[in-house]
Backbone as CSV, one residue per row, in Angstrom:
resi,resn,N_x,N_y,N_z,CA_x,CA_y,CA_z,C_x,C_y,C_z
1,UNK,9.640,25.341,-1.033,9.358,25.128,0.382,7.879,25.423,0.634
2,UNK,7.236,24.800,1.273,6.055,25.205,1.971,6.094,24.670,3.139
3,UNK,4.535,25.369,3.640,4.600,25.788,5.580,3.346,24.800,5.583
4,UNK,3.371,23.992,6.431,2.579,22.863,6.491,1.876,23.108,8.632
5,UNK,1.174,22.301,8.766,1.147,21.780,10.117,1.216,20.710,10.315
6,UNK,1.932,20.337,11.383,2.227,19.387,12.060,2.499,18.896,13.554
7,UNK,1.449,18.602,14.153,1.452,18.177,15.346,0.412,19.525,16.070
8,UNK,-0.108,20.244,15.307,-0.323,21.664,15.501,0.303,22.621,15.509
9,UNK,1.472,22.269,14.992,2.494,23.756,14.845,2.811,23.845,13.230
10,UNK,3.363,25.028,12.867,3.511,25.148,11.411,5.165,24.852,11.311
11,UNK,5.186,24.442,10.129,6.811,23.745,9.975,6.778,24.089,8.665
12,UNK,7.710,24.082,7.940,8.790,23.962,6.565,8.590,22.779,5.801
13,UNK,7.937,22.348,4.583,8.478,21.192,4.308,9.350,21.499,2.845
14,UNK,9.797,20.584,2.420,10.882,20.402,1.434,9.724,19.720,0.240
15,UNK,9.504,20.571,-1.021,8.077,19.920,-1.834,9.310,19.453,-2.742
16,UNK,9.302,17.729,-3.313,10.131,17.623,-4.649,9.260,16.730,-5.432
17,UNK,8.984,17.551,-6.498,8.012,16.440,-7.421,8.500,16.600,-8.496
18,UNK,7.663,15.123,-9.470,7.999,14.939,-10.411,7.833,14.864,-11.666
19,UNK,7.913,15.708,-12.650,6.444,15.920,-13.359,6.407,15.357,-15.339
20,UNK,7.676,14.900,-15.305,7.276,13.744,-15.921,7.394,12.453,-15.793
21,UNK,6.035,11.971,-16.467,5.596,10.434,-15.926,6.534,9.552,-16.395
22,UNK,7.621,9.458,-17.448,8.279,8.761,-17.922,9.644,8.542,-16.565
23,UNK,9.985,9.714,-15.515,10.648,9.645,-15.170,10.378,9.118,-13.448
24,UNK,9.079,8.582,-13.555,8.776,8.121,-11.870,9.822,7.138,-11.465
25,UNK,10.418,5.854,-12.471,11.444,4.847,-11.328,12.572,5.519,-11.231
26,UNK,13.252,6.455,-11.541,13.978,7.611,-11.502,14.015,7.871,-10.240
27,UNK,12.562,8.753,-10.050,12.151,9.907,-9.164,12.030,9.168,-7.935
28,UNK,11.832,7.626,-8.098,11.236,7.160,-6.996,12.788,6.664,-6.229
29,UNK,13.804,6.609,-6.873,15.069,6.176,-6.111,16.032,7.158,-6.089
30,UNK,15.620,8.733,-6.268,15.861,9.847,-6.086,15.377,10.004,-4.695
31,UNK,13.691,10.022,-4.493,13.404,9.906,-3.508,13.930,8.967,-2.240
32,UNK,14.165,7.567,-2.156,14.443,6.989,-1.734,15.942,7.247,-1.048
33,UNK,16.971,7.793,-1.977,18.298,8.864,-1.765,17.942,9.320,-0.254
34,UNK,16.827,10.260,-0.638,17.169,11.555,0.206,16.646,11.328,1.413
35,UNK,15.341,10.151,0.923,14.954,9.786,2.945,16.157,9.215,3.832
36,UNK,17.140,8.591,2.906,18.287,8.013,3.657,19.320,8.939,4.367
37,UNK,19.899,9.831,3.340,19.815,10.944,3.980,19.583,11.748,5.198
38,UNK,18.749,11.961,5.123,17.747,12.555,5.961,17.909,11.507,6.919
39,UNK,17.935,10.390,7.176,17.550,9.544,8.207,19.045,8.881,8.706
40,UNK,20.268,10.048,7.911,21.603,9.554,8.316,22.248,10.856,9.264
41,UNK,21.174,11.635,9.512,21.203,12.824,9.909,21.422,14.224,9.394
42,UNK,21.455,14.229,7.715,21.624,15.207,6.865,20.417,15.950,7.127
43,UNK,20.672,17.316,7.143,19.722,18.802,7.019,18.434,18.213,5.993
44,UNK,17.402,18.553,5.706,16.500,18.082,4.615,16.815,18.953,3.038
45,UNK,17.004,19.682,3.668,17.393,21.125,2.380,18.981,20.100,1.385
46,UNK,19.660,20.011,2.939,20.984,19.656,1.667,20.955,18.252,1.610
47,UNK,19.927,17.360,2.111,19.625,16.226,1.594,19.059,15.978,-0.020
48,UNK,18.036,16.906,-0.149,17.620,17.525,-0.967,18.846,17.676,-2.304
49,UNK,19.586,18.949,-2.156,20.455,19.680,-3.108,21.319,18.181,-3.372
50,UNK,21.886,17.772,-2.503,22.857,16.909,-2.773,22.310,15.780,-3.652
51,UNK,21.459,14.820,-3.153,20.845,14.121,-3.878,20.420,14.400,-5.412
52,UNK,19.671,15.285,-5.667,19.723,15.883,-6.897,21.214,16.062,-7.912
53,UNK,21.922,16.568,-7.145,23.358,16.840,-7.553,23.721,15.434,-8.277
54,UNK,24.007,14.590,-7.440,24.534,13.158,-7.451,23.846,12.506,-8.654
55,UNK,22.317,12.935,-8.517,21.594,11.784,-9.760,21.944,12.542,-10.924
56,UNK,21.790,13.827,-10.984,22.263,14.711,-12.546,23.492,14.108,-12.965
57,UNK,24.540,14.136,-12.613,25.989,13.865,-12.533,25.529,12.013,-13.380
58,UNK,24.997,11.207,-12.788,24.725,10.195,-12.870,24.067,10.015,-14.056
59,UNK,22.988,10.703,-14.494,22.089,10.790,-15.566,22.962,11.672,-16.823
60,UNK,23.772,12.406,-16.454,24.290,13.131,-17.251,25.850,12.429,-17.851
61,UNK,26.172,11.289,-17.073,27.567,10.355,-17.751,28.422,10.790,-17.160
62,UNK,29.694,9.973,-17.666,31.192,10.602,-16.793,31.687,11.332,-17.794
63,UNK,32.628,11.780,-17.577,33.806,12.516,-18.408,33.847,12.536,-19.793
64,UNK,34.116,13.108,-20.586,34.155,12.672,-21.815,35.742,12.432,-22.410
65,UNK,35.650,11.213,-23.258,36.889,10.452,-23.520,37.338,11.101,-24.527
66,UNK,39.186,11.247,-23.849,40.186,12.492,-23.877,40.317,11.907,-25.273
67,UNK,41.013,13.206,-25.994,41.214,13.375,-27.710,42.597,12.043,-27.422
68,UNK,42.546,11.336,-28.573,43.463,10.386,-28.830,44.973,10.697,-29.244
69,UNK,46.048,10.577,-29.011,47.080,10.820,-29.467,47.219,10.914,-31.083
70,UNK,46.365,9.994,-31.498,45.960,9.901,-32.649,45.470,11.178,-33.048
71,UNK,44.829,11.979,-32.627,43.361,12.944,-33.084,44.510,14.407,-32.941
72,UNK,45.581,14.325,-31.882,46.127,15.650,-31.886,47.173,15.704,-33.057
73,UNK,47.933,14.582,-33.219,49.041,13.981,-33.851,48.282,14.534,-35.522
74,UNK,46.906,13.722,-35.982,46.660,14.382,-37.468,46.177,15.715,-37.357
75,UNK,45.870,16.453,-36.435,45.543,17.916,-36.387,47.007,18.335,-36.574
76,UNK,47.777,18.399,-35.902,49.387,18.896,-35.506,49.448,18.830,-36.990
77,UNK,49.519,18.024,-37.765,50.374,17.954,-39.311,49.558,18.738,-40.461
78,UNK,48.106,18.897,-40.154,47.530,19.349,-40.941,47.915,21.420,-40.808
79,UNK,48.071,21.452,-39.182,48.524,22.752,-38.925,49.787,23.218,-39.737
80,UNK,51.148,22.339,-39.293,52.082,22.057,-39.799,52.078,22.849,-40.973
81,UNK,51.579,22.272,-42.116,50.748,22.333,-43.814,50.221,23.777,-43.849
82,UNK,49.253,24.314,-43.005,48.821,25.153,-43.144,50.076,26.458,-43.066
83,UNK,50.956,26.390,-41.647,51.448,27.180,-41.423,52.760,27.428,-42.642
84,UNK,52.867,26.522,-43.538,54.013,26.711,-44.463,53.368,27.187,-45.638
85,UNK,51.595,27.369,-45.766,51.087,27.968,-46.835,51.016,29.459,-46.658
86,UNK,50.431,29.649,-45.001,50.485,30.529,-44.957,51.491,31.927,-44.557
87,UNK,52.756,31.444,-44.141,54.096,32.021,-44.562,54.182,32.748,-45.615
88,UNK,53.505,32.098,-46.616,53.460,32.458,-48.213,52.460,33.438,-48.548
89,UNK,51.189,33.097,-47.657,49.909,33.904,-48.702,48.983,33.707,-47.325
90,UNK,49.138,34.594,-46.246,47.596,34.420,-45.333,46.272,33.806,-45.905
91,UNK,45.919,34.490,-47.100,44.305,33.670,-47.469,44.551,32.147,-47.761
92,UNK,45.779,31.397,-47.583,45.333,30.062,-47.409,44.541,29.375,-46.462
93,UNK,44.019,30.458,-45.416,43.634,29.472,-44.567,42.160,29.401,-45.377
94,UNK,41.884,30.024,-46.153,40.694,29.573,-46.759,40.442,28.482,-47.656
95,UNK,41.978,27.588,-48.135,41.814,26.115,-48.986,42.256,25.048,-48.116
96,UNK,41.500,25.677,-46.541,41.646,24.768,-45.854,40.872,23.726,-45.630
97,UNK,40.050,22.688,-46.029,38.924,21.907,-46.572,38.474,20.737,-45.672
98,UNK,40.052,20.217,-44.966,40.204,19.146,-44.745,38.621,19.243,-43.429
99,UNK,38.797,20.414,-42.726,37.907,19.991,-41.277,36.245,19.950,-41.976
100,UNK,35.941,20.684,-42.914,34.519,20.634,-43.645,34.274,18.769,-44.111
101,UNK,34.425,17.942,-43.961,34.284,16.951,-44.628,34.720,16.891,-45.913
102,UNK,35.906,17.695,-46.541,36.232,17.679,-47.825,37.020,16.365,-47.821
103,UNK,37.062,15.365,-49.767,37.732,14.771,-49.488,39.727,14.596,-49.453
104,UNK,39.670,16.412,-49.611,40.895,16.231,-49.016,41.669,17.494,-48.221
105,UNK,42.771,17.558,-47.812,42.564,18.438,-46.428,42.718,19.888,-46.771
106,UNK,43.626,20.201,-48.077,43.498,21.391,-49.035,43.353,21.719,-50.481
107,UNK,42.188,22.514,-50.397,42.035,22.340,-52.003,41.976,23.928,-52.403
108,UNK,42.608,24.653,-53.651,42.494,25.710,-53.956,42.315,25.516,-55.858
109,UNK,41.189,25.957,-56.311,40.757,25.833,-57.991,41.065,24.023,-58.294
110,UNK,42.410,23.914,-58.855,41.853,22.257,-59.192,43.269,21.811,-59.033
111,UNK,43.890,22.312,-57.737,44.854,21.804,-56.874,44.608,21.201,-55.782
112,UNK,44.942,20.264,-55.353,44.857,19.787,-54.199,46.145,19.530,-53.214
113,UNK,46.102,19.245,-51.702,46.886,18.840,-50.775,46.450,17.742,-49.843
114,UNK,47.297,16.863,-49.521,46.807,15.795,-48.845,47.588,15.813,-47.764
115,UNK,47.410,15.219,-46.336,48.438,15.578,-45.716,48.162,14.101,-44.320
116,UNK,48.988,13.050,-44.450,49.323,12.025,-43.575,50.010,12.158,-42.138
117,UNK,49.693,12.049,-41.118,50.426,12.036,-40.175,51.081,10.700,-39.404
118,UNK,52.189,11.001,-38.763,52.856,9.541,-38.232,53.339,9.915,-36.683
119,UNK,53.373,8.387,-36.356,53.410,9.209,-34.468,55.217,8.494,-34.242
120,UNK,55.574,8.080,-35.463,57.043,7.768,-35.387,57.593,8.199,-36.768
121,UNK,59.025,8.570,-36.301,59.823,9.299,-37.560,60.045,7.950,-39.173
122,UNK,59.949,6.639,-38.078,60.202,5.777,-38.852,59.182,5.060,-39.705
123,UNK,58.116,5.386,-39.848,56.840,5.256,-40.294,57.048,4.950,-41.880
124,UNK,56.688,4.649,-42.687,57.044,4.303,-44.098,55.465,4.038,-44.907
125,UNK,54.747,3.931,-44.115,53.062,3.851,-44.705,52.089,4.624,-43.737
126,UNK,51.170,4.844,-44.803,49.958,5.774,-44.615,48.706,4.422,-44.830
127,UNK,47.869,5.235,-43.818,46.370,4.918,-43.704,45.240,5.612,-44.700
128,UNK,44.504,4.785,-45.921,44.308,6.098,-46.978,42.249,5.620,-46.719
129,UNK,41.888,6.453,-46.226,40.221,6.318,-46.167,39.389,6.605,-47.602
130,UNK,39.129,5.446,-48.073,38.060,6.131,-49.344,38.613,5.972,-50.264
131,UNK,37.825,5.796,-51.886,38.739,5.831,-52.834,39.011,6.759,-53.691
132,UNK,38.728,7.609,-52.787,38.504,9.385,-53.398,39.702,10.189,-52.712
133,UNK,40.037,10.051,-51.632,41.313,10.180,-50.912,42.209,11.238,-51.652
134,UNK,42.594,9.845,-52.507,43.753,10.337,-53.387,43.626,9.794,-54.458
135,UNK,42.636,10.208,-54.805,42.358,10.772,-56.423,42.457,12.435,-56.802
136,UNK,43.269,12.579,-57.800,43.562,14.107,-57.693,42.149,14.667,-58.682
137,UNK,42.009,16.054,-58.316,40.931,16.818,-58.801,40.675,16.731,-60.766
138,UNK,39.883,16.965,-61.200,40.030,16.630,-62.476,40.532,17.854,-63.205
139,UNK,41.737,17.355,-64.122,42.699,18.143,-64.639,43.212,18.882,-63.678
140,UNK,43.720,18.552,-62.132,44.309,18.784,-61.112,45.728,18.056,-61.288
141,UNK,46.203,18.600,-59.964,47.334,17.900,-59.201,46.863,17.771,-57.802
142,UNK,47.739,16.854,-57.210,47.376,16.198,-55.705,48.711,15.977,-55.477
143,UNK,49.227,16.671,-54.292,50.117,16.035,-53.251,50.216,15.952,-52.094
144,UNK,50.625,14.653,-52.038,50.423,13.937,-50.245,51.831,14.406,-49.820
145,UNK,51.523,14.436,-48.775,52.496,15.301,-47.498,52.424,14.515,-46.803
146,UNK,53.289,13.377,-46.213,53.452,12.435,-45.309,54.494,13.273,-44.196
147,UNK,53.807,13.483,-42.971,54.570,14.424,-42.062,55.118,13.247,-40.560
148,UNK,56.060,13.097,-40.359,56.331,12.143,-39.385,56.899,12.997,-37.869
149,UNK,56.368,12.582,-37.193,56.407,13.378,-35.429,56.736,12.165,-34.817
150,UNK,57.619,13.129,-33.347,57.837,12.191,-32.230,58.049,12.630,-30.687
151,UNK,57.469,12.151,-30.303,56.896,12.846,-29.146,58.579,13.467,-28.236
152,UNK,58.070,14.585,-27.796,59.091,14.998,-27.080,58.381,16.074,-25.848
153,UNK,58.224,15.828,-24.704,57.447,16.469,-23.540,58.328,17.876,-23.308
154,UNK,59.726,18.186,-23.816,60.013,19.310,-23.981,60.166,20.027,-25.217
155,UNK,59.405,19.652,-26.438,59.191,19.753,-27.599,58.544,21.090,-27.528
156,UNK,58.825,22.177,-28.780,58.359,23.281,-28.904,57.153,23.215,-29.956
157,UNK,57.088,22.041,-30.313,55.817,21.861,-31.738,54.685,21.029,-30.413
158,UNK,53.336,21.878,-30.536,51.912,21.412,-29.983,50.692,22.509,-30.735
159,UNK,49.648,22.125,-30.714,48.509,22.632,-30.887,48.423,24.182,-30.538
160,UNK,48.446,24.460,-29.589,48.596,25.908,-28.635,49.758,27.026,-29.564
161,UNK,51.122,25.672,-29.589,52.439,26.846,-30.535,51.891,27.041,-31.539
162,UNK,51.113,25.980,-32.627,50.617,26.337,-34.034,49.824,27.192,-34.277
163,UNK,48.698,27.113,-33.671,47.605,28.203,-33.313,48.288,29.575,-33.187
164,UNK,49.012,29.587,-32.368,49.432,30.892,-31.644,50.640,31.798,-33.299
165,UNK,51.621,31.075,-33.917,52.202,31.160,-35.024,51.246,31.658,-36.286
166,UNK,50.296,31.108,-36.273,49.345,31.060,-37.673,48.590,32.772,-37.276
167,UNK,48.164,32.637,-35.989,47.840,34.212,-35.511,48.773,35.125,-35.602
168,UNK,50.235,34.647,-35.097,51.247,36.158,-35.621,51.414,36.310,-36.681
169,UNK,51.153,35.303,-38.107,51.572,35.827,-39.743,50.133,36.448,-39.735
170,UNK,49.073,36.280,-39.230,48.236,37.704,-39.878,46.864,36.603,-40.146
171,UNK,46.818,35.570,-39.389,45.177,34.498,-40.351,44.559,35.176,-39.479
172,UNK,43.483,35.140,-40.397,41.853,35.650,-40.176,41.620,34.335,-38.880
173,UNK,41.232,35.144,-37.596,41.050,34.721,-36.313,39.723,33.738,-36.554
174,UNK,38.895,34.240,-37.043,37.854,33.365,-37.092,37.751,32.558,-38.093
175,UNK,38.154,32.616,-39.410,38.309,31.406,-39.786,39.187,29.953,-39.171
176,UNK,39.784,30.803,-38.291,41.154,29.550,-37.988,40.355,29.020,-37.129
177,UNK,39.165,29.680,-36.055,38.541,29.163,-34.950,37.439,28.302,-35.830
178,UNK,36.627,28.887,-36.570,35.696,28.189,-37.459,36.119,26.172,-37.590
179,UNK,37.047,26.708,-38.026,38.066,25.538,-39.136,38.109,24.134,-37.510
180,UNK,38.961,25.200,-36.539,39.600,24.034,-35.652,38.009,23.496,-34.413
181,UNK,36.859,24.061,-34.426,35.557,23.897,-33.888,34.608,22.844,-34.650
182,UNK,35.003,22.876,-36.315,34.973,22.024,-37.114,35.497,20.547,-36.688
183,UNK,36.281,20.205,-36.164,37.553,19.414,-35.898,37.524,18.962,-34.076
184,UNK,36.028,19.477,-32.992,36.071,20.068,-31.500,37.001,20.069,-31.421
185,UNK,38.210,20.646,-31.880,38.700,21.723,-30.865,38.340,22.971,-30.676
186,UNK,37.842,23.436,-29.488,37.381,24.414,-29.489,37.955,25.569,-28.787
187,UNK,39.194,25.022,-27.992,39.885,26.140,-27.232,41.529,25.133,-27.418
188,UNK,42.157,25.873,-28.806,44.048,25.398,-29.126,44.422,25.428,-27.977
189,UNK,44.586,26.207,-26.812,45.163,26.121,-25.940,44.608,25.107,-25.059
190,UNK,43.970,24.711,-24.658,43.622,23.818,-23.792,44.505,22.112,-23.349
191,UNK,44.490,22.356,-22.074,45.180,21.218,-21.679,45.091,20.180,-22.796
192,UNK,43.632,19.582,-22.781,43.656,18.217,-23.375,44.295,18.289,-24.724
193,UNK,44.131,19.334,-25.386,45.019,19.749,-27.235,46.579,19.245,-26.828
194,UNK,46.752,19.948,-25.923,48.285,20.135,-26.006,49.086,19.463,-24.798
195,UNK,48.253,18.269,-24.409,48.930,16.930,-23.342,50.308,16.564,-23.914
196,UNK,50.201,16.909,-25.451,51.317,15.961,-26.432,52.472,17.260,-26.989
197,UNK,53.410,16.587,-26.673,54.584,17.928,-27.342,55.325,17.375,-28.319
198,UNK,55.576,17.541,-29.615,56.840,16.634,-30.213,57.890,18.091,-30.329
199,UNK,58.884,17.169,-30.895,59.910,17.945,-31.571,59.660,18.301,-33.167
200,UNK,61.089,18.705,-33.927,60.975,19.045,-35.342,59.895,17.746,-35.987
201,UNK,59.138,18.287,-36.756,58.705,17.020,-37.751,59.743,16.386,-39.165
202,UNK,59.368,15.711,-39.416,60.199,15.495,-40.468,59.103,15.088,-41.771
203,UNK,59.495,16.183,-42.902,58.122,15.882,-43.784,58.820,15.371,-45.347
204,UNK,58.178,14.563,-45.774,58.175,14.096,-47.379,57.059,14.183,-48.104
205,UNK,57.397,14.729,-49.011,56.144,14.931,-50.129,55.865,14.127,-51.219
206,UNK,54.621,13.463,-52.039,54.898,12.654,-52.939,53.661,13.358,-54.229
207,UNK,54.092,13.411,-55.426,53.019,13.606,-56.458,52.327,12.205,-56.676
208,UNK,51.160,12.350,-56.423,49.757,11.479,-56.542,49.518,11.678,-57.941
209,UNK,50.374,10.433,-58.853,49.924,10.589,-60.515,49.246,9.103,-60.895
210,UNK,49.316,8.764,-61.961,49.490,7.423,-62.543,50.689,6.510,-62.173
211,UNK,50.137,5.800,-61.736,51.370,4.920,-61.348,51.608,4.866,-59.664
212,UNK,51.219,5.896,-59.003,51.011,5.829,-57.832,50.348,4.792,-56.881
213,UNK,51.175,3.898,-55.977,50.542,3.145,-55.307,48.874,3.103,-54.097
214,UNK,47.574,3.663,-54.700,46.579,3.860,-54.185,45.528,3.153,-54.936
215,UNK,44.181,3.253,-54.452,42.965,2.635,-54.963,42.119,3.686,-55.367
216,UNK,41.245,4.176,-56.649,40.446,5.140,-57.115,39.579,5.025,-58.006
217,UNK,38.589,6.009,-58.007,37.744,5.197,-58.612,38.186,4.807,-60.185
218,UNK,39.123,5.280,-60.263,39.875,4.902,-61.880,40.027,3.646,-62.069
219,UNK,40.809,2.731,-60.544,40.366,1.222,-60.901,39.306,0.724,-60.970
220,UNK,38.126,0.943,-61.249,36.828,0.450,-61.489,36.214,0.787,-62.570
221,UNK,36.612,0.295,-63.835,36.323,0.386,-65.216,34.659,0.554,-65.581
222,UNK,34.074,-0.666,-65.023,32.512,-0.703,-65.285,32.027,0.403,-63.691
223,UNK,32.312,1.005,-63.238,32.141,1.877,-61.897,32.868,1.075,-60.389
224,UNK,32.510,1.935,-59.493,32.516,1.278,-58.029,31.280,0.183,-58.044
225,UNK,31.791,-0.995,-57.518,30.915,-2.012,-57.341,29.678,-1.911,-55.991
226,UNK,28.553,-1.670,-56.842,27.531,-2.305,-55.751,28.028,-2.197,-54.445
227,UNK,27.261,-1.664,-53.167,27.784,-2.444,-51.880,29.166,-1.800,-51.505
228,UNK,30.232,-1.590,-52.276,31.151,-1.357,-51.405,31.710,0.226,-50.771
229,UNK,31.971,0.029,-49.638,31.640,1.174,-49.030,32.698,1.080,-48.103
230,UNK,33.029,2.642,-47.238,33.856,2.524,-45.886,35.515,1.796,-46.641
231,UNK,35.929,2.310,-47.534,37.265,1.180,-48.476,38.317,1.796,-47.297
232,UNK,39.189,1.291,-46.544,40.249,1.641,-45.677,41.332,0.665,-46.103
233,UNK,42.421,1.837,-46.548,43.454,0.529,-46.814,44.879,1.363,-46.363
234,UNK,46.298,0.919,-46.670,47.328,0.730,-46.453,48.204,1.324,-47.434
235,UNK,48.818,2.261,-47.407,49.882,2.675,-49.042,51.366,2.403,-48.049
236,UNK,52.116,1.798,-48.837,53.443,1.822,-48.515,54.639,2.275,-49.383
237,UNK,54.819,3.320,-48.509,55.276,4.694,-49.330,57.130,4.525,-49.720
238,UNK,57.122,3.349,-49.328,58.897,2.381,-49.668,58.501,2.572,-51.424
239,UNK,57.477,1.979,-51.767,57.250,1.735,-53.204,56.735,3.005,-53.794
240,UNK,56.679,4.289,-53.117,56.507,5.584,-54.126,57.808,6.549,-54.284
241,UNK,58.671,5.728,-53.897,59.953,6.789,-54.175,60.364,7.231,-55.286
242,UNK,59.842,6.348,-56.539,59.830,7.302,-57.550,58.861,8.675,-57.852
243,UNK,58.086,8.916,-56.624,56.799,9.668,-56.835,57.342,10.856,-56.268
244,UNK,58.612,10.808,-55.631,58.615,11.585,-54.104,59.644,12.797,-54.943
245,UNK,59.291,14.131,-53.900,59.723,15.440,-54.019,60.781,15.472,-53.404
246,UNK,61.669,16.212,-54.693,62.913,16.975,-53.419,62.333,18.304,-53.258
247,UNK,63.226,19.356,-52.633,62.708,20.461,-51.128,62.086,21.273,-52.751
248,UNK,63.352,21.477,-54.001,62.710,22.469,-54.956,61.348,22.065,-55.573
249,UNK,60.945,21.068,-56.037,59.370,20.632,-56.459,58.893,20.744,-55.650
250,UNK,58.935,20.745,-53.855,57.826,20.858,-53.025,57.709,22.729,-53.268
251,UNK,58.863,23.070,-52.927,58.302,24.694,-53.357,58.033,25.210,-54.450
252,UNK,58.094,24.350,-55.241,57.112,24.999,-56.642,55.839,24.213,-56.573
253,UNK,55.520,23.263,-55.965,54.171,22.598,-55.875,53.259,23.225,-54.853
254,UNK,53.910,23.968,-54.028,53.209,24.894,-52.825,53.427,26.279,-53.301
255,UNK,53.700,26.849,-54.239,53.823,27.814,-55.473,52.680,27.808,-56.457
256,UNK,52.883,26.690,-56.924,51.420,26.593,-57.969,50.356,26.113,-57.051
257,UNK,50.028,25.542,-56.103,49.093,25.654,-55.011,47.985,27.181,-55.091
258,UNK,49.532,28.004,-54.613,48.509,29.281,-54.241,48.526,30.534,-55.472
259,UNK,49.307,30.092,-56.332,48.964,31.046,-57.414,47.422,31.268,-58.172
């Protein structure tokens, strides 16, 4: 504010400048705002505040676009995974890999875990990114965990219940926050996490060997070709039933996991 004269008396004025030059056609229909304003009978002060308000808001974007059913649905299964390791052995949450950019979602010495999510029970194929995916570690094992969900709005399985479960067996608080900030989520409980409720999941497990229906760099004899990049493809998991676990190999495969 400064005290000016005018007409011979001292008055108030409202100083708004602008002080970088990049931002004058900006400033100049900022300005333009507030004389209207002002000339619609608004105070100068909250012609002022408001106007400002309005262009930030404006300059600063709308809302940011809500997590995808998709985005809670493969978090939910990867939790899922976690919470049945760590039942077993709290320090799993440390071969938790998947949110670091690892290429796969758990890895402990030269074991691995892979873990698919589905937004219907009836789902029969996976989406496999890369041709590293599911390639198992060298002189490893790899198993994919195809976990199938379905939405249920009075469902006791969400983001918030998993979180909250993985904290009563005893995980290290900040790794679990680390891990899921990795991933923005940054607050499990939060509305937008937990918009989605399912019921029980229903999970199948498959050993990722030879013979397994995927792409790796094993099919590429003379290497990966030149150029190709971003590989996104399709496994249809009808044709790995010879691959697939009953309940005792999954608990000895989540046994030798964490041994």
């Amino acid at each position: 504010m400064s005290r000016l004269s005018a007409d011979g008396k001292p008055s108030l004025f409202v100083d708004v400048t602008c002080l970088d030059c990049g931002l004058e056609s900006v400033f100049s229909e900022l300005a333009a705002d507030i004389l209207r304003r002002v000339t619609a009978g608004t105070p100068p002060a909250a012609a002022v505040v408001d106007g400002i308000r309005e262009f930030r808001a404006l300059l600063e974007g709308g809302p940011e676009t809500p997590v995808p059913d998709e985005g809670i649905a493969g978090l939910l299964g990867e939790l899922i995974l976690l919470r049945m390791l760590c039942e077993r052995d709290v320090s799993a949450i440390q071969s938790w890999t998947g949110p670091f950019g690892q290429r796969h979602d758990f890895r402990r010495g030269n074991n691995a875990l892979e873990v698919k999510t589905s937004l219907r029970l009836d789902r029969t194929s996976v989406t496999v990114h890369g041709i590293d995916q599911l390639s198992a570690p060298d002189d490893g094992r790899l198993i994919l965990f195809h976990i199938m969900l379905e939405r249920d709005d009075l469902g006791a399985l969400s983001i918030g219940a998993l979180a909250s479960n993985l904290i009563s067996l005893g995980v290290d608080r900040h790794l679990l926050r680390v891990a899921l900030q990795a991933l923005d989520c940054d607050d499990p409980e939060s509305q937008e996490w937990n918009r989605c409720r399912f019921s029980s999941p229903v999970m199948k497990a498959y050993e990722v060997r030879h013979g397994f229906p995927a792409i790796t760099r094993h099919h590429f004899s003379e290497g990966v070709p030149p150029g190709l990049a971003n590989v996104r493809y399709e496994v249809n998991l009808d044709l790995a039933a010879s691959f697939a676990l009953d309940e005792a190999s999954v608990n000895d495969a989540i046994a030798r996991f964490l041994s």
